[in-house]
Each structure stands twice: as C-alpha cells, then as structure tokens.
N, C-alpha and C positions, 0 to 999 in steps of 0.2 A: 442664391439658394445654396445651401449648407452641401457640404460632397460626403456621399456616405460611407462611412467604417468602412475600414480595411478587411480584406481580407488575411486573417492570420490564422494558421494552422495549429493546433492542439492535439498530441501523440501521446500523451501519456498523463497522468495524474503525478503532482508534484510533491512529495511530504516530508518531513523531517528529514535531512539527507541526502536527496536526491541530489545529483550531481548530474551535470549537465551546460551544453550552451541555450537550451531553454530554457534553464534557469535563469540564469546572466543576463536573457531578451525580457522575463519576466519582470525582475529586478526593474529594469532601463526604464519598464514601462509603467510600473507603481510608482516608482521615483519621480517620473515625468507628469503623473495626475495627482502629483503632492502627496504622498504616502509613505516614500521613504528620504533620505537624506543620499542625493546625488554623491559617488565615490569611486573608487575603484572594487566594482563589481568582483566576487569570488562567484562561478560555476558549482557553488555550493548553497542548499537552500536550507537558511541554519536560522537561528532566535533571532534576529531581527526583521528578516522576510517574510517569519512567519509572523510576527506581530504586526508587520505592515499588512499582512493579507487577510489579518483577521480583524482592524480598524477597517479595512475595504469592506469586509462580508458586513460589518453590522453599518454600516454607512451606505448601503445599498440591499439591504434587508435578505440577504444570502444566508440560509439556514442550513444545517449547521455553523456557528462558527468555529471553523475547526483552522486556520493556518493552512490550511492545504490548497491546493490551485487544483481546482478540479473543473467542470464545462460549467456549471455555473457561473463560478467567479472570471473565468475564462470571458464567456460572454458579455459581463460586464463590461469589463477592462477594455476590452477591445471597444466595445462604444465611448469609451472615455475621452476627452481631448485633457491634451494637456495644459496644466493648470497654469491659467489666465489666461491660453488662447484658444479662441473661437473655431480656430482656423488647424490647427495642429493637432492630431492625433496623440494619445498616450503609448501607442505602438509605432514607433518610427521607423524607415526602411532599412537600416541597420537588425533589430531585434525581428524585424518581420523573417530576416533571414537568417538569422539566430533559429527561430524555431523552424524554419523551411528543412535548415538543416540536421537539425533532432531529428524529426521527423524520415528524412532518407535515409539517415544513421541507422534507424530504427526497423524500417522497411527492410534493409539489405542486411541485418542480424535478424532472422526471425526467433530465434533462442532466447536473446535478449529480450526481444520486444514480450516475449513469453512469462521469462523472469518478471521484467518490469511490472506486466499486466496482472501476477498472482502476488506482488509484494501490494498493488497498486487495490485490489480487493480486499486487501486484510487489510489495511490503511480506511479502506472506507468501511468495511464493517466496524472498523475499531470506533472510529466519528461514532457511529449508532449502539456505540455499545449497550447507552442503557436502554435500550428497546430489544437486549439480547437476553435471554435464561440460562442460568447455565444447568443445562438436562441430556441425559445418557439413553436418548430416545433412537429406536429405528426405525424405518428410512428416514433421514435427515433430506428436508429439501434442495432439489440442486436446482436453484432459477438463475438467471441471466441478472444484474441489474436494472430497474432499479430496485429489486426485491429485497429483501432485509427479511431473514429467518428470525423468528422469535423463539426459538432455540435451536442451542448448538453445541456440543463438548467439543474437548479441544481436538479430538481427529476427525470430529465433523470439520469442525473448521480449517483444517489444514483443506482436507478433499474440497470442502466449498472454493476455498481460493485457488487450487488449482485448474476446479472446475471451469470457474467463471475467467481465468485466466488463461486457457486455453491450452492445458498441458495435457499429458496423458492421466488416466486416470492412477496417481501414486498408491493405490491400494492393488492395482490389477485386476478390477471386479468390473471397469465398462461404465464406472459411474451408478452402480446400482441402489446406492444411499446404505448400505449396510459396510461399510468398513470400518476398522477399528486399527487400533495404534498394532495389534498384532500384525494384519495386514498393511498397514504401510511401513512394517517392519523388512514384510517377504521380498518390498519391491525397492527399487535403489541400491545406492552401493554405500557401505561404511566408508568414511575419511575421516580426515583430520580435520578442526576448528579452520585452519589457514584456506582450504581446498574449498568450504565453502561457500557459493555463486547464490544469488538472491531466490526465493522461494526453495532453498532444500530447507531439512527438517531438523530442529535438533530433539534429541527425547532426554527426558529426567525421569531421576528417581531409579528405585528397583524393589521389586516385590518380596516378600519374604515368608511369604508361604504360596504354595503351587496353586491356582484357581487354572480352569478350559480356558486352555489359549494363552496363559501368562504362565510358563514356565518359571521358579525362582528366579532373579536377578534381571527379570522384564523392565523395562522401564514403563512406569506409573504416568508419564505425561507428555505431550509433545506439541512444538511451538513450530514456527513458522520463521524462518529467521530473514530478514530484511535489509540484508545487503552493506550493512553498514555497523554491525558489531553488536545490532541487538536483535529480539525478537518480540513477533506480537504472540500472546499467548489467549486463547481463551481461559475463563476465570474456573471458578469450581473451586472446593468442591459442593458447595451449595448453590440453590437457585438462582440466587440473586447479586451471586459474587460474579463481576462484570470484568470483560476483557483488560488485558493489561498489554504496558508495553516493558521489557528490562532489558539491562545488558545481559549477554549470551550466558556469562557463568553465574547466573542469579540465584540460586538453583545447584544443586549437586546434578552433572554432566551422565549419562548413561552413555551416550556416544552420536554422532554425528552422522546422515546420512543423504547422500547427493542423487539425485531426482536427473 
C-alpha cells in the first residue's frame, strides 16, 4: 500500500523575487518531479523556476498560470513523487525542512510576515488582472481572498493589499473603503528610495493646477512597491487599462513613503 504525502508547510506565496530557503526546498522539489534541471540551487525565485512552475500549472490543470507557487500549486507538488519512483516523494526531508524553516522565520518577524502577506496580495491580484476595471469608485470593496474586486484605482489597490495583508489601515480612516492617494499621503513617513521595506508606497507624478484635496505639486499616482526594486501599479487611466508591473523609477518619482 502506497504511504501518503508528506506533510509540508506552506507560509507565504512565492513570486518573481522572492527570496528565501523555501524557495531553495521548492526548487529541490520541481527538480525531483522532472520540471527543472537538478543544480546548485540560488534562494532566489527568478525566470527559470518560474517557467518550471508554470509547465507544472498547465500539466496539472492549475489556473491561473502564472509562475508563482501559491496553495494550489503547493498542493499539487506535494502529492508528486519523484520522477520514476513510486516510492519517493517530490518533497524530500531535507526541503521539508527547508520550508519548516521559512515558516518559524516568519512566525517570529511578525512585520515581515506582514510585508510578505501585502506584496504577497498584489502579486495575486496582479495574476487576475484582466478580471480588474480600472474605476475612481467609492467604497471600494475590502474582502479577504479569495475575492477579486472588479474594480479598483490605484489607492484602492494599495489599501486593498494592505487590507488583506494585515497591516494598519495606510490611509487612517479604520478601512472604511473611501481613501484616496491624499490620505495615504497623511499617514507614513517620507524616505529615501534605499529605506524602502516591501509593501511601502511610492507616488508619481504631480498636479498642476489646485483640485479638493490635491494641493499643486500632489502626486497624481501611487504604486505598491515589492521588495525587490520594482512595483505593481494598478492601470488607468481608462477602464480597461489593466494592472502592471515596472521598475521603481518608470515613471517621474514625487517621493517615497514607509508604512
């Protein structure tokens, strides 16, 4: 009688970037159910993990396929055995402790785990992007996933992903679904490009005449930056212009602000 799957731990969602020794355990264990080419593993989840992870979603009917290791693909995997044996798991007890270990990392920084969880939401609204509007609507929905808002501007989407991430509310309005780039202006602190830690904000642009609430030289847009030198940005300024991702200075800089 066949022994069943492991048990493996799963802490956090994995995507372009992410760094980490669950990365490394993930890596061991695509590799091991023939998906990647066995090597000296890098703690970095960069273009070839993600192509290995995205042959896995469509070879196991995982929709979206988006490259990212999230509890779908997770589940998968961990039922895998490794390729050609019956008997041998695609998680082996090295990688099992690999992720054991993220995981307590993770537990024992609750900040972190904060960050990770609001980069870790734009990452997955980004996947559903075209199921997103882009619309200057209020209240803007705050649900848990796996809900997916069909519209959102971009300080909606900032607040959603802090929402569902578990931080304070970056506008200081208690989550009420009415904040705007003004108000997640009042709250945080300005710094430098260097100083910023995964889910602060960056804003662009600036205004050039006075509209309520945009004093001249306001910044006109604000993205969500992602820990690794770029940010996801909801789209705009039309309907159906869909979320994006760019490097941090893609965009003329208004200034930087840390959550």
């Amino acid at each position: 009688m066949a022994s069943s799957p492991p048990n493996v731990r799963r802490c956090r969602l994995i995507t372009d970037g992410t760094q980490g020794v669950d990365v490394l355990a993930v890596k061991r264990a695509l590799s091991r159910a023939g998906y990647l080419r066995w090597g000296n593993f890098t703690p970095l989840w960069g273009e070839f993990a993600a192509k290995a992870a995205k042959k896995f979603q469509q070879d196991n009917g995982i929709a979206p396929v988006t490259g990212f290791y999230g509890p779908k693909t997770h589940q998968a995997l961990v039922k895998k055995h490794r390729k050609g044996s019956p008997a041998e798991w695609a998680f082996d007890a090295y990688s099992i402790a690999l992720m054991d270990q993220e995981c307590a990392e993770l537990t024992q920084m609750p900040e972190n785990r904060i960050r990770d969880a609001i980069v870790a939401e734009a990452a997955r609204l980004y996947a559903h992007r075209n199921e997103i509007d882009y619309v200057q609507s209020r209240p803007f929905q705050l649900k848990a996933p796996p809900f997916v808002p069909r519209e959102l501007d971009c300080s909606g989407f900032a607040t959603v992903c802090h929402f569902v991430g578990g931080a304070p509310d970056p506008n200081g309005r208690n989550y009420d679904g009415f904040g705007y780039t003004g108000t997640l202006m009042s709250r945080g602190v300005r710094c430098a490009e260097r100083d910023l830690e995964p889910g602060d904000l960056v804003f662009y642009g600036k205004t050039t005449t006075p509209k309520p609430g945009f004093p001249i030289g306001s910044p006109t847009h604000v993205a969500v930056f992602d820990g690794n030198g770029g940010v996801y940005s909801e789209g705009g300024p039309n309907r159906h212009d869909r979320m994006r991702r760019h490097p941090v200075k893609y965009r003329s800089v208004n200034h930087y602000r840390h959550y």
